[in-house]
N, CA and C atoms as an extended XYZ file, in Angstrom:
591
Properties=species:S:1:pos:R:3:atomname:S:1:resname:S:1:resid:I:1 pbc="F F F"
N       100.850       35.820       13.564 N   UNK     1
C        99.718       35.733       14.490 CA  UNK     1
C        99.598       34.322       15.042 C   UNK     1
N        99.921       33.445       14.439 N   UNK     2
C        99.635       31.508       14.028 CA  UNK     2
C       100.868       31.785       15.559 C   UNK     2
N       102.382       31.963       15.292 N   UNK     3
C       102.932       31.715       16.116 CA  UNK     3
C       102.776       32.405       17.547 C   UNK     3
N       102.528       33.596       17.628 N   UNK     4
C       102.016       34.523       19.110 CA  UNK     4
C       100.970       33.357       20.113 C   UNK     4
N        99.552       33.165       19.176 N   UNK     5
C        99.164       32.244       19.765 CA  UNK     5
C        99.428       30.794       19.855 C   UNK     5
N       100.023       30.052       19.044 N   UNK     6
C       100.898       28.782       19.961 CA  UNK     6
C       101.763       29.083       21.028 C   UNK     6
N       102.722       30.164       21.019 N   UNK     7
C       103.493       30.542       21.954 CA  UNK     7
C       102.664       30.919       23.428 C   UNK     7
N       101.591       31.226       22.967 N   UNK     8
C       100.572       31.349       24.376 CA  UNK     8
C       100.343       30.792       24.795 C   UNK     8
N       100.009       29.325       24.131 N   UNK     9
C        99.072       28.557       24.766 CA  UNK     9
C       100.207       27.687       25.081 C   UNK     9
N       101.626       27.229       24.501 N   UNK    10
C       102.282       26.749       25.225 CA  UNK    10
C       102.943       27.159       26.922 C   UNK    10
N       102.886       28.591       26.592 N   UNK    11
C       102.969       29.366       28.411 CA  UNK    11
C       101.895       29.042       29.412 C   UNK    11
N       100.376       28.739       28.741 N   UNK    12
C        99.642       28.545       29.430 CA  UNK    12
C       100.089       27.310       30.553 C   UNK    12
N       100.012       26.627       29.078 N   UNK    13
C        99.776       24.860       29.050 CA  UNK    13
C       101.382       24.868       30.869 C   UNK    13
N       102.199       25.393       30.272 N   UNK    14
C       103.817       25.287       31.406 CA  UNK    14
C       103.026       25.781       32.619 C   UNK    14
N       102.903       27.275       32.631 N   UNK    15
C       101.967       27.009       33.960 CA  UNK    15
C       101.281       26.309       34.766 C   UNK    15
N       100.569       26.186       33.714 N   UNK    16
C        98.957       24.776       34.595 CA  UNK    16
C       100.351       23.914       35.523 C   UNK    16
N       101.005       23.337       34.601 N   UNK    17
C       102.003       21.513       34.800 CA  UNK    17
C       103.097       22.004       36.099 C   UNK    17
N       103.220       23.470       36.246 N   UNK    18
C       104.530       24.032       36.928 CA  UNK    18
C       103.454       24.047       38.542 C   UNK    18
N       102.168       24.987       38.234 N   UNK    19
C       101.096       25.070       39.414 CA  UNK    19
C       100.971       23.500       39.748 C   UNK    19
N       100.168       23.063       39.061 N   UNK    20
C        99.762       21.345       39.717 CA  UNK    20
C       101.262       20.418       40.093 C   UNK    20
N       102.304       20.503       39.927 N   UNK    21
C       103.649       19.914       40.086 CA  UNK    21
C       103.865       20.428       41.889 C   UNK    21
N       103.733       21.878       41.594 N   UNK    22
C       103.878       22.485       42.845 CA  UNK    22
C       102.470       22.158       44.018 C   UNK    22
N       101.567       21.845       43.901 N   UNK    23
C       100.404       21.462       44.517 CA  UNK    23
C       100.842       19.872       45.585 C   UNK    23
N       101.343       19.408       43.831 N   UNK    24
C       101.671       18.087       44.549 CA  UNK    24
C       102.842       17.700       45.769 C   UNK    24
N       103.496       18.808       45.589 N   UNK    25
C       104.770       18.558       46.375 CA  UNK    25
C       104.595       19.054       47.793 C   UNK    25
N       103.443       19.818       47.790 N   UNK    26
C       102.839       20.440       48.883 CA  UNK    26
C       101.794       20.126       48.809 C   UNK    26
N       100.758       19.153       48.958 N   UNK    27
C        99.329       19.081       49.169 CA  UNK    27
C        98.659       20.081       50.290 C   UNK    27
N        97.426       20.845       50.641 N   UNK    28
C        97.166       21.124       51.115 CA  UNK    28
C        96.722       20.203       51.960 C   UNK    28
N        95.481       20.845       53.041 N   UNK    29
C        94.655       20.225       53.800 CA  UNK    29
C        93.197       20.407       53.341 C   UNK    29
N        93.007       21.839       52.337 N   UNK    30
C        91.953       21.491       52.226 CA  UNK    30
C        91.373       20.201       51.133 C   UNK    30
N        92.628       19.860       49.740 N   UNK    31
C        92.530       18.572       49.311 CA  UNK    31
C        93.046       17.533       49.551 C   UNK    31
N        93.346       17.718       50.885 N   UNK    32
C        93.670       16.207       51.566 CA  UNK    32
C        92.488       15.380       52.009 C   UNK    32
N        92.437       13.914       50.640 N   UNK    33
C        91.670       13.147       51.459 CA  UNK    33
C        90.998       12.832       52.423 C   UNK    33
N        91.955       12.258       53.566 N   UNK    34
C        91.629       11.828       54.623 CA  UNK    34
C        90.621       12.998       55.076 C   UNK    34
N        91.209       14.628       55.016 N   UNK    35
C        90.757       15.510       56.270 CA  UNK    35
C        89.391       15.642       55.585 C   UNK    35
N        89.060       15.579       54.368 N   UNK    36
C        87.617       15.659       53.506 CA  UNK    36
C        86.764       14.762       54.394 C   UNK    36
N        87.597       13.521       54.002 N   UNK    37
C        86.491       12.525       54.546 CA  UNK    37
C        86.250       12.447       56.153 C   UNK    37
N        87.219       13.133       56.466 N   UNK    38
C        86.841       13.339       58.170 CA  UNK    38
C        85.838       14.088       58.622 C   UNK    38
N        85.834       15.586       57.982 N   UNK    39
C        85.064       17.002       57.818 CA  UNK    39
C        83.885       16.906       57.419 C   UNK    39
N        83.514       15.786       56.374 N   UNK    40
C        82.199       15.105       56.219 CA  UNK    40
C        81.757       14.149       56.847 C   UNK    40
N        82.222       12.860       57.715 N   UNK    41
C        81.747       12.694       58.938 CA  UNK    41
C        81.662       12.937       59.845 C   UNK    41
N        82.086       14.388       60.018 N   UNK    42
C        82.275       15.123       61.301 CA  UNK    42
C        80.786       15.627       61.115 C   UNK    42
N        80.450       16.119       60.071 N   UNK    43
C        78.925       16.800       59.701 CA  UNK    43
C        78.079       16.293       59.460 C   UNK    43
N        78.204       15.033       58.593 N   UNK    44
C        77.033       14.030       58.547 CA  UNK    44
C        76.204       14.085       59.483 C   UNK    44
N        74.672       13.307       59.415 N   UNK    45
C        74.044       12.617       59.885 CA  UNK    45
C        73.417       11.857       59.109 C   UNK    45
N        71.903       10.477       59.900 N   UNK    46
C        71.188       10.414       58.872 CA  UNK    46
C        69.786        9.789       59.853 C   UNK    46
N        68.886        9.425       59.450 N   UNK    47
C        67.572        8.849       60.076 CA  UNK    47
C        67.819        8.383       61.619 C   UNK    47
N        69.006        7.929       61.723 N   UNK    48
C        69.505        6.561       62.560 CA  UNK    48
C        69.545        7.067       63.571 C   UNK    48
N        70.865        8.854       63.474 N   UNK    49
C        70.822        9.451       64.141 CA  UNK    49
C        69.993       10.047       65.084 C   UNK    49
N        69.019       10.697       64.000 N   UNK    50
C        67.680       11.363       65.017 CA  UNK    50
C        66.778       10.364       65.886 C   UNK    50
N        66.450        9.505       65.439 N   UNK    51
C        66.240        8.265       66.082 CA  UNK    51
C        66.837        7.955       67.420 C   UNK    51
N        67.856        7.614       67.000 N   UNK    52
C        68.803        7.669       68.667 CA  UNK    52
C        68.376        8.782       69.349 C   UNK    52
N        68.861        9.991       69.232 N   UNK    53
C        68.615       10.932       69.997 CA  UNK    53
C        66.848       11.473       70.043 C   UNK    53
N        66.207       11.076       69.704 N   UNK    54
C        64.884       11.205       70.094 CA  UNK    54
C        64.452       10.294       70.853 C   UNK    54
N        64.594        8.977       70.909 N   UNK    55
C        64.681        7.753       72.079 CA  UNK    55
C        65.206        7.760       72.815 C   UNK    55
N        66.452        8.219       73.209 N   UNK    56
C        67.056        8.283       74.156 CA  UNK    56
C        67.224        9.328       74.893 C   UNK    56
N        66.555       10.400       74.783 N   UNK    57
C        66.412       11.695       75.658 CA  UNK    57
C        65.162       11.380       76.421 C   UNK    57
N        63.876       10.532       76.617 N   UNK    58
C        63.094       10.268       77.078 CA  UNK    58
C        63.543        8.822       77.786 C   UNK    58
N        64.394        8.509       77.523 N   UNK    59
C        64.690        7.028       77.838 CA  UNK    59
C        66.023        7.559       79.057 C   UNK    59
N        66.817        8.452       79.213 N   UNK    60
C        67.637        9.320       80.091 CA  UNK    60
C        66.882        9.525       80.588 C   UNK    60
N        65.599       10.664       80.713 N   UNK    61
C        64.806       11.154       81.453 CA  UNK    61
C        64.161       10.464       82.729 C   UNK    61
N        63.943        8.889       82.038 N   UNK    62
C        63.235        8.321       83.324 CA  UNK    62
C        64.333        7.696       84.160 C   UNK    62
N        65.620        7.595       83.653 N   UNK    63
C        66.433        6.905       84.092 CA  UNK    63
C        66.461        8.150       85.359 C   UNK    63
N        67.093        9.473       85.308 N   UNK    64
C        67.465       10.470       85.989 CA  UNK    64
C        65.960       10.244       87.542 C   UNK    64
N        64.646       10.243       86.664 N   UNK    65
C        63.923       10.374       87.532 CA  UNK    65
C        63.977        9.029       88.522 C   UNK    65
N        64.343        8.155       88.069 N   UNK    66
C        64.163        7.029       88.651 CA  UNK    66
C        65.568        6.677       90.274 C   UNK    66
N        66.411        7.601       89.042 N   UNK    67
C        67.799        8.021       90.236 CA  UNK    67
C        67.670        8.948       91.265 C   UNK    67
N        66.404       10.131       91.406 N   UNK    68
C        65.732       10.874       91.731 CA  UNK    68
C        65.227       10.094       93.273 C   UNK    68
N        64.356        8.957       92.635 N   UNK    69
C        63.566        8.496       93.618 CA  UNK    69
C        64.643        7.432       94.635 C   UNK    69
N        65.698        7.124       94.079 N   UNK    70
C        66.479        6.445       94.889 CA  UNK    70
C        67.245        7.433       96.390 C   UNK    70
N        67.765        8.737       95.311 N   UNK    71
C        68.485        9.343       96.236 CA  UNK    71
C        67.064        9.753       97.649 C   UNK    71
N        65.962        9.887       97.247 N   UNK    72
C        65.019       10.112       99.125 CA  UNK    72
C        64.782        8.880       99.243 C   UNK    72
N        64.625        7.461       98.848 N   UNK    73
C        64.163        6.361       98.919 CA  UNK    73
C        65.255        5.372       99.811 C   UNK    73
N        66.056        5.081       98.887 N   UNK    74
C        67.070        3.841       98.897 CA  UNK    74
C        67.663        3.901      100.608 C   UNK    74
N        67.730        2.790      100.877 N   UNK    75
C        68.177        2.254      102.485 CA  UNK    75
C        69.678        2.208      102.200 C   UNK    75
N        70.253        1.335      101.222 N   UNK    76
C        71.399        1.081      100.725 CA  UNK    76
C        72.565        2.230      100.451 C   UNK    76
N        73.601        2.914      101.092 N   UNK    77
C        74.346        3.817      100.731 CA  UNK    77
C        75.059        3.633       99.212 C   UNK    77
N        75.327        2.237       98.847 N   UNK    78
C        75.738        2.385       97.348 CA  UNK    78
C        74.897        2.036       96.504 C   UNK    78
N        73.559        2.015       96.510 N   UNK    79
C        72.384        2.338       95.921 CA  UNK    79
C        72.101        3.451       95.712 C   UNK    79
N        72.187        4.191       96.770 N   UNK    80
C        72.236        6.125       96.800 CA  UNK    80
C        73.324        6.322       96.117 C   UNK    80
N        74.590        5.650       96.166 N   UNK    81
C        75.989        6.247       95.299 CA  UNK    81
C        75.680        6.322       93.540 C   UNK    81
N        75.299        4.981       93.256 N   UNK    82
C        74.594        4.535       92.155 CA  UNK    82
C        73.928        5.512       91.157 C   UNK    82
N        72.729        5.953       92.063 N   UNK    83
C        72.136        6.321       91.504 CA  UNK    83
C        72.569        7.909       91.566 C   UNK    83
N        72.704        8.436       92.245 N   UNK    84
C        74.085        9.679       92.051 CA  UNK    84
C        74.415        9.909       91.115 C   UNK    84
N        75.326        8.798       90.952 N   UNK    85
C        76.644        8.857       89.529 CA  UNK    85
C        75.642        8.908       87.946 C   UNK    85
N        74.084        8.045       88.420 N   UNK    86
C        73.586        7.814       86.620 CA  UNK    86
C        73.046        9.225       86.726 C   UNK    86
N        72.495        9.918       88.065 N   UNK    87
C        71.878       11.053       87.626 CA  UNK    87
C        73.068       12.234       87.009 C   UNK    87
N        74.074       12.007       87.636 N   UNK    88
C        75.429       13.185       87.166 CA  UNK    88
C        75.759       13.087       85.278 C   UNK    88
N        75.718       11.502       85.525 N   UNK    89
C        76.011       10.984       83.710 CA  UNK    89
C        75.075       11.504       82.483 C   UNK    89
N        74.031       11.387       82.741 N   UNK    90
C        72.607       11.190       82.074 CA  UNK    90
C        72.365       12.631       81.590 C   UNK    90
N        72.122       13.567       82.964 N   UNK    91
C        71.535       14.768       82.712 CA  UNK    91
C        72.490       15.509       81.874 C   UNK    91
N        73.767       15.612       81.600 N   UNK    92
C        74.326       16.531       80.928 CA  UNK    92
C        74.224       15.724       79.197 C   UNK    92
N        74.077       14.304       79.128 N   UNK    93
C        73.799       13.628       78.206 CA  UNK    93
C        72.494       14.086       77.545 C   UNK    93
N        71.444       13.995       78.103 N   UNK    94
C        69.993       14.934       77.879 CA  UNK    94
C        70.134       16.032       76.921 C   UNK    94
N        71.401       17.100       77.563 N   UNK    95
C        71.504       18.251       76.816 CA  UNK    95
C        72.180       17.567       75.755 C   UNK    95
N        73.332       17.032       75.893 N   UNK    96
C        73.747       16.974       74.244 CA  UNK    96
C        72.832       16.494       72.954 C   UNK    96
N        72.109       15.547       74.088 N   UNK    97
C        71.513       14.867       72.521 CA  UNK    97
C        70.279       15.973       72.241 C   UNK    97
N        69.769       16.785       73.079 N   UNK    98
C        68.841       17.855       72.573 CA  UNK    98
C        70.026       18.802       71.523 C   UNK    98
N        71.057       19.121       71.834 N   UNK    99
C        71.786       19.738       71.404 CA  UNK    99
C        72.116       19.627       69.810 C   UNK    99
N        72.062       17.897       69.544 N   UNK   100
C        72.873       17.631       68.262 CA  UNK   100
C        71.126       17.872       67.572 C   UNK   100
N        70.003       17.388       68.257 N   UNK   101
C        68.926       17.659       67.472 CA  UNK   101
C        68.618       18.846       66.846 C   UNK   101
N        68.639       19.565       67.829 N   UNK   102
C        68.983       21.152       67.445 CA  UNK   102
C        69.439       21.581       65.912 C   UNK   102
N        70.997       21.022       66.218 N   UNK   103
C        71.930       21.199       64.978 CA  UNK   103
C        71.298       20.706       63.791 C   UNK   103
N        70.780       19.682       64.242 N   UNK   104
C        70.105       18.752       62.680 CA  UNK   104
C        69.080       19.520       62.502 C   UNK   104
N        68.413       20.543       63.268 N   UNK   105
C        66.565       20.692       62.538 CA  UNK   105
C        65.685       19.649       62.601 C   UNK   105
N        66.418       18.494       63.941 N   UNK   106
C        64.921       17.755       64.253 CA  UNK   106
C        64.166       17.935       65.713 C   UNK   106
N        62.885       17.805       65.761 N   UNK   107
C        62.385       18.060       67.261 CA  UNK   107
C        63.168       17.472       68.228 C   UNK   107
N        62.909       17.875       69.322 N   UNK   108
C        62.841       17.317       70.433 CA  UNK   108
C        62.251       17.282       71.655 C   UNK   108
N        62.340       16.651       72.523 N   UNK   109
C        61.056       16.603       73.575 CA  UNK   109
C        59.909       17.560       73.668 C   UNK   109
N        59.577       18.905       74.010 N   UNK   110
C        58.393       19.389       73.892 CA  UNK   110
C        58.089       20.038       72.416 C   UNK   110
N        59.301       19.699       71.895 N   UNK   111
C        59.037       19.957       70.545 CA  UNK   111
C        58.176       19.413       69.800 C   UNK   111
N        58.188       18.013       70.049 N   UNK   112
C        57.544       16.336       69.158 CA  UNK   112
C        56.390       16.675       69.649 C   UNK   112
N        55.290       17.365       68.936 N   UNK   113
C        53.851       17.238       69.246 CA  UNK   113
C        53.794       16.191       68.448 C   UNK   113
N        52.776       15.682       69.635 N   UNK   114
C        51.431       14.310       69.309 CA  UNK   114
C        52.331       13.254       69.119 C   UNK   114
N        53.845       13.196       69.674 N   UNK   115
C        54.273       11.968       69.698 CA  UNK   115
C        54.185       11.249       71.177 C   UNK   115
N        53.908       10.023       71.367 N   UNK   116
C        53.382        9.231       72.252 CA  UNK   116
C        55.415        8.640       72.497 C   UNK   116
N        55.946        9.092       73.712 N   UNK   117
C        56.852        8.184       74.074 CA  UNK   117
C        56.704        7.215       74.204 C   UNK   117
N        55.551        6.603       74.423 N   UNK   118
C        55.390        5.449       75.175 CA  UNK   118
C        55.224        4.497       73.708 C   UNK   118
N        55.027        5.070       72.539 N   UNK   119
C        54.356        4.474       70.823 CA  UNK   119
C        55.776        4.084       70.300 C   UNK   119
N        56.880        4.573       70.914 N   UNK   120
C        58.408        5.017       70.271 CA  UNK   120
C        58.923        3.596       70.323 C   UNK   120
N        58.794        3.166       71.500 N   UNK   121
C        58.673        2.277       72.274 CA  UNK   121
C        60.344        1.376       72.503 C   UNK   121
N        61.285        2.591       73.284 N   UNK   122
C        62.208        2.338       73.636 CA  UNK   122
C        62.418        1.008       74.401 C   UNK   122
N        63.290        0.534       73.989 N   UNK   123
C        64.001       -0.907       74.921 CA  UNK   123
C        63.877       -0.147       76.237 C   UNK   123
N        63.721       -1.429       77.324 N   UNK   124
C        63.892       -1.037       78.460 CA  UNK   124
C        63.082        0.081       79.347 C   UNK   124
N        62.370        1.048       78.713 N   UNK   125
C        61.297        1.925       79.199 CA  UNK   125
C        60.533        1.187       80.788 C   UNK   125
N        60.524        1.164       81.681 N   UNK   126
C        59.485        1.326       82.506 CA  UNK   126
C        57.784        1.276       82.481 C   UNK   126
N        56.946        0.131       82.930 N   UNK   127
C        55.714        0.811       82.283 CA  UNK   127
C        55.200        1.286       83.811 C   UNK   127
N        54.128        1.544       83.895 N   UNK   128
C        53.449        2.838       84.663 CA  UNK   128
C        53.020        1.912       85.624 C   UNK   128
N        52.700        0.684       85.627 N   UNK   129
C        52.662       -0.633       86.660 CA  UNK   129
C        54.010       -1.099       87.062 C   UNK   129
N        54.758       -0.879       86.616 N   UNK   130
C        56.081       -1.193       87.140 CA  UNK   130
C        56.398        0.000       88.592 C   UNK   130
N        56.784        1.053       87.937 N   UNK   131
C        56.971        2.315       88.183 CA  UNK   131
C        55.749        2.253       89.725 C   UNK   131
N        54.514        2.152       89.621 N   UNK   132
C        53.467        2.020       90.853 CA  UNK   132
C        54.017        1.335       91.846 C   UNK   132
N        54.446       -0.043       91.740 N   UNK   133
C        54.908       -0.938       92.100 CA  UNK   133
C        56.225       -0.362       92.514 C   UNK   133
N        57.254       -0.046       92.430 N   UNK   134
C        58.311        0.734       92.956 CA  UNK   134
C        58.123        1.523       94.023 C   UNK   134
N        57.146        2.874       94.010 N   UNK   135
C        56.962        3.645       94.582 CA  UNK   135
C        55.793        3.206       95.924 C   UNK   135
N        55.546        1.895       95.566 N   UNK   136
C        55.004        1.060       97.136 CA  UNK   136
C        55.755        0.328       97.930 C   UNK   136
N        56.974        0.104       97.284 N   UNK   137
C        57.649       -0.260       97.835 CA  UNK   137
C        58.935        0.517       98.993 C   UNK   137
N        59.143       -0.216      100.218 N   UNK   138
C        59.655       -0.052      100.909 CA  UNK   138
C        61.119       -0.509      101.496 C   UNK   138
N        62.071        0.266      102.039 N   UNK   139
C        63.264       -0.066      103.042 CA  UNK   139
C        64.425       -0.569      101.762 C   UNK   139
N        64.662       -2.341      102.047 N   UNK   140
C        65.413       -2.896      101.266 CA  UNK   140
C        64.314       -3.938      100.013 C   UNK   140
N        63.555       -3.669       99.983 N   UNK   141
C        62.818       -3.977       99.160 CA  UNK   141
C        62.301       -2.775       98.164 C   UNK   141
N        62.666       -2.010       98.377 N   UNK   142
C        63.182       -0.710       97.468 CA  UNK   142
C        64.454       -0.788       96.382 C   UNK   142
N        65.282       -1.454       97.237 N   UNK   143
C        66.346       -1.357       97.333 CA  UNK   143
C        66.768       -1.929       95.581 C   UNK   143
N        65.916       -3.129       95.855 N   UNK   144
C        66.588       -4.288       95.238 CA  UNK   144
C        65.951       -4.350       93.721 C   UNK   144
N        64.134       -4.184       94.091 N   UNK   145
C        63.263       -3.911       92.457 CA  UNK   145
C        63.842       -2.540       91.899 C   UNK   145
N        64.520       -1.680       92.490 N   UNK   146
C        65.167       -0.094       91.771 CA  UNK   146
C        66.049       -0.807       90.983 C   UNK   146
N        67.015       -1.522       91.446 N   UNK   147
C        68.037       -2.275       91.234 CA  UNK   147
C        67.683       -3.024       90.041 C   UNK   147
N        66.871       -4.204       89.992 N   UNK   148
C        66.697       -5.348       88.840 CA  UNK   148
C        66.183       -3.901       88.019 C   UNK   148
N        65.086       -3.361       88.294 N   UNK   149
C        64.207       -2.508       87.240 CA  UNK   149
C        65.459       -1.604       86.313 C   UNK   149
N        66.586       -0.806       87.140 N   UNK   150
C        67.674        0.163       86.351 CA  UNK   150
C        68.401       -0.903       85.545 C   UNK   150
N        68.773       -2.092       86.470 N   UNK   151
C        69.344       -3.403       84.907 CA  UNK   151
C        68.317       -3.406       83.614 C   UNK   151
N        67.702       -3.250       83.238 N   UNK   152
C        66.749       -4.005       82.318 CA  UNK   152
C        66.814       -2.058       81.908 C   UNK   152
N        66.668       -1.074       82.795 N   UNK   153
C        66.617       -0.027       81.468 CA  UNK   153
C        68.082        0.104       81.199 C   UNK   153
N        68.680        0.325       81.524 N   UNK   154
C        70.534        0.226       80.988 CA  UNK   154
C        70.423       -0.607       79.865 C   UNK   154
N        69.731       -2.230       80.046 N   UNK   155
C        70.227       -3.239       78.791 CA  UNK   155
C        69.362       -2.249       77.920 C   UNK   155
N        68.113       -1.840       78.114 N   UNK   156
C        67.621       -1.603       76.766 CA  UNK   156
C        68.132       -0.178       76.315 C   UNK   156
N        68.932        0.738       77.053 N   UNK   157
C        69.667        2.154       76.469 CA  UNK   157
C        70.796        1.360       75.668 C   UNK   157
N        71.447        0.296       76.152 N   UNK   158
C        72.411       -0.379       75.553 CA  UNK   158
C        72.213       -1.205       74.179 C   UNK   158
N        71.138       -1.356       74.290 N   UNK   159
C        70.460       -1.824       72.831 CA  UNK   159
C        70.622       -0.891       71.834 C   UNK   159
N        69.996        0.342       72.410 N   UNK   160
C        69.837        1.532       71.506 CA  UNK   160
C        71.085        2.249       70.747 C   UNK   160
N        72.423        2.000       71.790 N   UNK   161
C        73.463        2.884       71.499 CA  UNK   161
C        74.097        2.148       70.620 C   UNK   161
N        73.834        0.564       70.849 N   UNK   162
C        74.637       -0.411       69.586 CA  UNK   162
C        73.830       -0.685       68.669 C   UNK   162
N        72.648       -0.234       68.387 N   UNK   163
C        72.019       -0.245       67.314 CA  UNK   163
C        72.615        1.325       66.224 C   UNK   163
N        72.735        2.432       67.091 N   UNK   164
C        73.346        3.441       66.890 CA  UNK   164
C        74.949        3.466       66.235 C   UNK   164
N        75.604        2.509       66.776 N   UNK   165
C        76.788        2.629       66.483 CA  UNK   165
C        76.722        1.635       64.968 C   UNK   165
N        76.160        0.837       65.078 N   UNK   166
C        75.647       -0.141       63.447 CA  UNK   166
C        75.083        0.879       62.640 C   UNK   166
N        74.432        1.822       63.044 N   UNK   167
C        73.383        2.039       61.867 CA  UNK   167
C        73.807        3.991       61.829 C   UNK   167
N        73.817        4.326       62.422 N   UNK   168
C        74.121        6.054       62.669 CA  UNK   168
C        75.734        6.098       61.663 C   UNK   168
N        75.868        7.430       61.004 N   UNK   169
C        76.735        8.223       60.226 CA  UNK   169
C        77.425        9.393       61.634 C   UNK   169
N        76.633       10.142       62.586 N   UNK   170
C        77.212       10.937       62.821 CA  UNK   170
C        78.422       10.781       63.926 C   UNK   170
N        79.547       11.439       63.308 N   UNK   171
C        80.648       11.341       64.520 CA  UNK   171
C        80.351       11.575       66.000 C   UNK   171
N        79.484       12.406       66.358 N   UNK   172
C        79.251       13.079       67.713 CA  UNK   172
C        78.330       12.244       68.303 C   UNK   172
N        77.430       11.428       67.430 N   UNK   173
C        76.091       10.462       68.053 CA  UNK   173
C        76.848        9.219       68.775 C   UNK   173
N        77.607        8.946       67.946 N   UNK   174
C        78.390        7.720       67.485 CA  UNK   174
C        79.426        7.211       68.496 C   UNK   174
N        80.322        8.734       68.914 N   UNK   175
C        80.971        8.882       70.184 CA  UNK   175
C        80.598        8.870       71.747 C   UNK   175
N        79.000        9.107       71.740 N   UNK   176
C        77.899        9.755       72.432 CA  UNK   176
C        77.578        7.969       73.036 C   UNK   176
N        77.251        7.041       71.872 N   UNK   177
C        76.710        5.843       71.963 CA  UNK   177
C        77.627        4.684       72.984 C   UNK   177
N        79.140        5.186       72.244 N   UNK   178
C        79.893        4.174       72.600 CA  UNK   178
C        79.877        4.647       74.131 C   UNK   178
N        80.006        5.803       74.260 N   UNK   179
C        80.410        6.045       76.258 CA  UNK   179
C        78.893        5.490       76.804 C   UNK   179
N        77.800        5.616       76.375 N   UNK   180
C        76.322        4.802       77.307 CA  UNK   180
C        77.202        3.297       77.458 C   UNK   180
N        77.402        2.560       75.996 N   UNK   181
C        77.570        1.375       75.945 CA  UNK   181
C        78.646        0.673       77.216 C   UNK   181
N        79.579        1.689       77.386 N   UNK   182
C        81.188        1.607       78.701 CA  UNK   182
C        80.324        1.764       79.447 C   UNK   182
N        79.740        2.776       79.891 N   UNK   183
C        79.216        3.289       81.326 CA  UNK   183
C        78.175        1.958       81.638 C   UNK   183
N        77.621        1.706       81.226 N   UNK   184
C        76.046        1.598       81.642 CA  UNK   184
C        76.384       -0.276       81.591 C   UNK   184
N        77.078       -0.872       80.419 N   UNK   185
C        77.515       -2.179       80.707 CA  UNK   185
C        78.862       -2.194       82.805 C   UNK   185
N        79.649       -1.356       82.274 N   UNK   186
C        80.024       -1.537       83.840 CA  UNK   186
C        79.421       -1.484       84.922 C   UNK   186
N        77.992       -0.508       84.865 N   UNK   187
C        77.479       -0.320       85.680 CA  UNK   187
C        75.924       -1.215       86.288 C   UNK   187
N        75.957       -1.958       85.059 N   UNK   188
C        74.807       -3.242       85.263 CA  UNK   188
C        75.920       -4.395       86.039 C   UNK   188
N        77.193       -4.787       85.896 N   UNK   189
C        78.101       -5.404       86.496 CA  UNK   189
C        77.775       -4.846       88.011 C   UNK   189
N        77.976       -3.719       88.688 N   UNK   190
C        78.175       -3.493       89.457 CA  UNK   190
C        76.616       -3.843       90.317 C   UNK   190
N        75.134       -3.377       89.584 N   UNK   191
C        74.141       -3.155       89.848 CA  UNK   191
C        74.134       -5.155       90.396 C   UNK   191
N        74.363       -5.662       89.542 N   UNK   192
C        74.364       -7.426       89.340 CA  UNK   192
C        74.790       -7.712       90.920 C   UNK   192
N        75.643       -7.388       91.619 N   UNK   193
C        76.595       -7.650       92.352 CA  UNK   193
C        75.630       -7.336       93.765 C   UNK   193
N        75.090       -6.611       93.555 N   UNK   194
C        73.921       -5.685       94.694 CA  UNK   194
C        73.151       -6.682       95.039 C   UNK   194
N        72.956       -7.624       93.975 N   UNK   195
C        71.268       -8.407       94.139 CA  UNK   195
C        71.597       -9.124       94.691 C   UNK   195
N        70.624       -9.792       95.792 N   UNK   196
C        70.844      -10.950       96.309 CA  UNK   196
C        70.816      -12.062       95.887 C   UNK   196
N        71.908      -12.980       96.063 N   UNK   197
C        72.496      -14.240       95.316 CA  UNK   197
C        71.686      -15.411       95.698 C   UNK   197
């Protein structure tokens, strides 16, 4: 009986060493390192995230509207181009970041009862005297406060996305941040160039 079961447990024991020998010589993908640790920052998030995308879907919003008022406003044809291109960029941006909120189970825009955008208090935001002041304005003097005013919200979306890229876990936020940071730095270059010297 003594020998049946040593003889077993030595068949066992060969198995296990013959299976894991063979594992190794073939690793999969699902215990491959790297793809683990990819598959979990692919899913991650954390505070940083929702953050970003709750600031910056209201902080898009005025940008779009503000591109809004250029395209019936602006005298300038690449002022109208301008603002074109941020409204084309922005609005499909809007959806994603409602999108990834979604995914996470955090609010978003008419979702966030009793949150004060204005309390959030995004870089670069517009205040409601600014904004007055715009919409009295006329011709090429339109032209130019649209102009300084979209520099100063770009720097402060640009604040947000490199605060994002420091502090955010999620792959998709993260990817999301760096294209504001390309777009919106080239496009304060270009905005710069508009103003009168």
């Amino acid at each position: 009986m003594k020998k049946i079961l040593i003889g077993a447990g030595t068949a066992a024991v060969l198995a296990l060493a013959t299976a894991c020998a063979g594992n190794g010589d073939t690793p999969s993908a699902d215990t491959n390192p790297a793809t683990t640790s990819a598959a979990t920052q692919q899913s991650s998030h954390n505070d940083s995230d929702i953050m970003f995308a709750q600031q910056m879907i209201p902080h898009h919003e005025q940008a779009v509207d503000m591109a809004e008022a250029a395209l019936r406003r602006a005298t300038n044809p690449t002022v109208k181009d301008l603002a074109k291109r941020i409204k084309g960029a922005q609005d499909p941006e809007i959806q994603q970041l409602k999108g990834m909120l979604k995914k996470w189970g955090a609010a978003a825009g008419s979702d966030m009862e009793g949150m004060d955008h204005g309390s959030m208090s995004e870089p670069g935001m517009m205040s409601d005297q600014e904004l007055a002041r715009l919409e009295q304005a006329g011709g090429s003097e339109f032209d130019v406060m649209w102009t300084q005013l979209m520099i100063e919200h770009h720097q402060g979306a640009i604040e947000m996305a490199k605060a994002e890229l420091r502090e955010g876990s999620d792959a998709e936020a993260k990817a999301l941040a760096r294209r504001i940071v390309d777009a919106q730095e080239a496009e304060i270059r270009e905005m710069t160039g508009l103003l009168p010297q």
